[in-house]
N, C-alpha and C positions, 0 to 999 in steps of 0.2 A: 874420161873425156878430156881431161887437163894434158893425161900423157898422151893421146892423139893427137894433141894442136886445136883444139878445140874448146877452149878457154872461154869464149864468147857464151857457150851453150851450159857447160861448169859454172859458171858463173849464174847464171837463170836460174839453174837450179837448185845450187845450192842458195837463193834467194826466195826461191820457193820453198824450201824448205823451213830457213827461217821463219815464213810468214804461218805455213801452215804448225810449223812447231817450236814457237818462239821460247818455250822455256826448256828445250832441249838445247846441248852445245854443239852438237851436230851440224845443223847447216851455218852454223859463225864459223864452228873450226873450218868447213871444207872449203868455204868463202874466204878465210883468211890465207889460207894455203893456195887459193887462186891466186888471192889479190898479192902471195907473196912472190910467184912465181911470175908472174909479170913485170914487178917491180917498184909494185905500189905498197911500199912495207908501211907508211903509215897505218894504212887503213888496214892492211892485215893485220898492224897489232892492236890496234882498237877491236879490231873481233875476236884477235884470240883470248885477248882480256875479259872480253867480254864470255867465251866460254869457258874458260878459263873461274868465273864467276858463276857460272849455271853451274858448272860442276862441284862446285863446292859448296855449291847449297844443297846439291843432287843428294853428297856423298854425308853430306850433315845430315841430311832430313832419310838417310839409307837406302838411295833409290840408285844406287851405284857404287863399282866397288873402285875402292882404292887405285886399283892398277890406269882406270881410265882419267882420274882427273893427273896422276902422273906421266903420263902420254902428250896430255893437255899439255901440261908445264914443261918438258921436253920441244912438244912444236913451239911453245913460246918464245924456250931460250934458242931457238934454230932461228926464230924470224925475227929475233932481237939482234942475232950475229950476221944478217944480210948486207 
């Protein structure tokens, strides 16, 4: 949706996703990645910190592997160099 120009609707969603699965990083990351590509870096790094955070509890508690909360931390330092 995001790479369509369609940002308005990306955005919906992935807030519906958050809602419906707040302790997955899934809908933060895909929101942050919205809100990075718009231009609104603060608040994309408040989300990817934030899943950035689910996933390391994810990966504590063994409910994910390794390679995803590194992904995480990768989009971090991308929306930190905006």
């Amino acid at each position: 949706m995001l790479e369509g120009g369609e940002a308005l609707l990306a955005e919906r969603k992935f807030q519906e996703l958050m809602i419906a699965q707040p302790e997955e990083p899934d809908g933060y990351e895909g929101l942050a990645l919205v809100y990075g590509e718009l231009g609104r870096k603060e608040e994309a790094l408040v989300l990817i910190e934030h899943a950035v955070a689910l996933a390391r509890d994810l990966l504590r508690r063994d409910f994910i592997d390794r390679h995803v909360l590194d992904e995480l931390l990768a989009e971090q330092r991308r929306i930190e160099s905006m």
